[in-house]
C-alpha positions in Angstrom: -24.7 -1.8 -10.4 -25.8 -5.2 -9.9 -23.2 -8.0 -9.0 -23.2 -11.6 -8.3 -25.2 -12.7 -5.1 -22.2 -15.0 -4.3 -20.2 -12.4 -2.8 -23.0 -10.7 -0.5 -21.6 -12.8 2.3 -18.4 -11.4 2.2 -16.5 -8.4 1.4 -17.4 -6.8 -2.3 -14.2 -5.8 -3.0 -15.5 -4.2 -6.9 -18.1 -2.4 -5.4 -15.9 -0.7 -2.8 -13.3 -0.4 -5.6 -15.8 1.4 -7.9 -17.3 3.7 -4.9 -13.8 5.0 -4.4 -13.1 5.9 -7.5 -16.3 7.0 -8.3 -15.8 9.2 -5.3 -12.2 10.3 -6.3 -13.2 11.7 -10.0 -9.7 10.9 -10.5 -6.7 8.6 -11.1 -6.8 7.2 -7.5 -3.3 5.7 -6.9 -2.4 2.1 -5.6 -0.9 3.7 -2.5 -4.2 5.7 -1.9 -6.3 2.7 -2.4 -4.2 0.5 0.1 -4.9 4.1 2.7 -8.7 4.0 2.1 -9.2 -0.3 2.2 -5.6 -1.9 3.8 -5.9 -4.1 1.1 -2.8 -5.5 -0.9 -1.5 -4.4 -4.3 -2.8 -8.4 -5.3 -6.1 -7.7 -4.1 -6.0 -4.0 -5.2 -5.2 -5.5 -8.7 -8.2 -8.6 -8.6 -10.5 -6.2 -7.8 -9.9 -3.9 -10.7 -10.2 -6.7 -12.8 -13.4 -7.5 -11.3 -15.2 -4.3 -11.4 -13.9 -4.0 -15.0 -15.7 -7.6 -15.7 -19.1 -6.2 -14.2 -19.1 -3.3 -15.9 -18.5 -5.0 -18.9 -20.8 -7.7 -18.5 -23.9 -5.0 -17.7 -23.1 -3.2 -21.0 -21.9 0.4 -18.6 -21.0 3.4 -20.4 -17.8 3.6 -17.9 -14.6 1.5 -18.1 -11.4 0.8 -15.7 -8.7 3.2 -16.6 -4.9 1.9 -15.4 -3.3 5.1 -15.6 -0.7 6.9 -13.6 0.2 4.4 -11.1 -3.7 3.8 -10.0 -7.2 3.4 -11.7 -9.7 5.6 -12.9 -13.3 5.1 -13.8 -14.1 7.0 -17.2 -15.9 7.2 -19.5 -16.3 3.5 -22.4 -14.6 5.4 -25.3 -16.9 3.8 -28.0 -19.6 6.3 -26.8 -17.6 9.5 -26.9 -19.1 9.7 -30.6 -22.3 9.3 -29.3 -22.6 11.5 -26.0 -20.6 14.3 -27.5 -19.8 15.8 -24.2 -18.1 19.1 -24.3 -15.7 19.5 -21.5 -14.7 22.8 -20.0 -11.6 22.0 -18.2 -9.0 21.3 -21.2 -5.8 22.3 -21.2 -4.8 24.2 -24.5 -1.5 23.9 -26.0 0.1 26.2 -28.8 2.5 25.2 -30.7 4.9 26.0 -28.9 3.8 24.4 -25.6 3.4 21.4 -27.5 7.4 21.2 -28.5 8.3 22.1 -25.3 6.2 19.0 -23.5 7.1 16.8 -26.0 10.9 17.4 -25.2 10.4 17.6 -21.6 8.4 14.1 -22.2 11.1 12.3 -24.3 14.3 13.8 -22.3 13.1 13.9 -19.1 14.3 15.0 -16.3 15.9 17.9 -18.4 17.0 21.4 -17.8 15.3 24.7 -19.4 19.0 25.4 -20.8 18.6 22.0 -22.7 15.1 22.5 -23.7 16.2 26.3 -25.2 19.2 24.5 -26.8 17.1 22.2 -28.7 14.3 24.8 -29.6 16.9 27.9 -30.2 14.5 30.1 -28.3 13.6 31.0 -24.7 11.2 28.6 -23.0 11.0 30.3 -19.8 7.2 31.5 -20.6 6.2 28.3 -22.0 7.4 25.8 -19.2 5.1 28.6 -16.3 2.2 27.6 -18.6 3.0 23.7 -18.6 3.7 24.4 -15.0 0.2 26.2 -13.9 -1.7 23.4 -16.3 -0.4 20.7 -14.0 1.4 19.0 -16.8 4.7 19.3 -15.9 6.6 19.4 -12.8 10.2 20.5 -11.4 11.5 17.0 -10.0 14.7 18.1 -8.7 17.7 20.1 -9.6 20.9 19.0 -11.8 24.2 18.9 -9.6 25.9 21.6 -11.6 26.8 25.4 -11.1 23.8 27.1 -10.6 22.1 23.8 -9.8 19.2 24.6 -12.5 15.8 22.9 -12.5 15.2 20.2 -13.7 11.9 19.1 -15.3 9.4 16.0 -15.6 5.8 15.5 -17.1 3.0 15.1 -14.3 0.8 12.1 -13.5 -1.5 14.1 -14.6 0.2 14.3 -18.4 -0.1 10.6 -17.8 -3.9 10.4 -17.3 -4.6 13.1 -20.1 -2.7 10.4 -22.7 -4.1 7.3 -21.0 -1.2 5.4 -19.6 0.5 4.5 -16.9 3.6 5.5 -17.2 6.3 6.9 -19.4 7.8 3.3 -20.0 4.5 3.0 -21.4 4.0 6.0 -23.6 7.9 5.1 -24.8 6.8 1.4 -25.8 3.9 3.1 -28.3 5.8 5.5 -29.9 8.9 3.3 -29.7 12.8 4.1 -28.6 14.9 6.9 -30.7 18.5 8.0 -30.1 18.0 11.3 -32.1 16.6 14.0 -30.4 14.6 15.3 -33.0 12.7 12.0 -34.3 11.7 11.1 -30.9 10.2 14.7 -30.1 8.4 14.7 -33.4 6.9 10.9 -32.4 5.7 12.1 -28.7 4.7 15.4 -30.2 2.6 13.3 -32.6 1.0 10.9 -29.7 0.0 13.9 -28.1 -1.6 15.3 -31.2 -3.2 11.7 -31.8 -4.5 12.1 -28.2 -6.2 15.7 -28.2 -7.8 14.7 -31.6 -9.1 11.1 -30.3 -10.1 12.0 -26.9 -8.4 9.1 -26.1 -7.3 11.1 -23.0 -10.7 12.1 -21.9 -10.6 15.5 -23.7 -7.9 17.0 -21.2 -5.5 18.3 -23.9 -6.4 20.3 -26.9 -5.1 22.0 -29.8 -4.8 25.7 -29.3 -5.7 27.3 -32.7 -3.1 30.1 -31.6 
């Protein structure tokens, strides 16, 4: 990857940026970046922005991802047409996995009793599977008798629908009040995703 001869005196803060993610294969977060470089979240930040100018300006096939609280390097989505890669490492969802991660996603952090109560049917089953895919995760328990569970979609959910965070994924599908219509809209993002590849092919559509 060429860049500008300007900055061969000094440090080349893109190309270190773009060998560590390169290296990470991976969302690498800010906090890991600063680890690997000492470098600030301003200069983390301007160097993004610069790699993602060089790549651009070089015509590359790859593109800066801001996803999950770091950056990724994958792959320029105008070429997914083209390259028709098949990727071996989805994670298929049934029906019913989808409802379930759509309500943990929109009424997060939320207890299986909740998520039953809104399905009417035991999601014990379903929330091990979302749980072994890496797309959900228990982030604490709820001060109550029993002190159940509660659940939270991953950083990794966040990488496989290509933002950043869940402020993020609300602000697309917008802000509901009803249960329901706000399921069906995340349920629907993460159908749009799966079928786009808009999150680098991580999340399917079981045919089950």
């Amino acid at each position: 990857m060429p860049y500008s001869t300007e900055e061969k005196k000094q440090e080349n803060e893109a190309a270190i940026l773009e060998a560590l993610l390169f290296l990470s294969g991976e969302p690498l977060a800010d906090e890991k970046i600063r680890a690997h470089t000492g470098w600030s979240l301003q200069k983390i930040e301007r160097a993004a922005r610069k790699l993602q100018d060089t790549l651009q300006a070089y015509g590359s096939g790859l593109t800066v991802l801001r996803a999950a609280g770091g950056y990724q390097l994958v792959t320029d989505a105008k070429l997914h047409e083209k390259i028709r890669w098949v990727r071996t490492e989805q994670r298929e969802l049934t029906n019913a996995a989808l409802e379930v991660l759509s309500i943990i996603a929109f009424k997060q952090p939320v207890i299986r009793a909740d998520i039953e109560k809104l399905r009417g049917v035991s999601s014990e089953r379903v929330i091990g599977t979302l749980l072994q895919q890496g797309l959900i995760l228990e982030v604490g328990r709820k001060e109550t008798p029993g002190r159940p569970i509660m659940y939270g979609t991953s950083p990794f959910f966040l990488t496989c629908m290509g933002v950043e965070s869940m402020q993020e994924l609300t602000r697309q599908v917008g802000t509901f009040t009803d249960n329901a219509t706000g399921v069906k809209h995340i349920k629907n993002n993460i159908l749009q995703t799966a079928n786009e590849e808009s999150g680098n092919g991580k999340i399917a559509k079981s045919n089950e």
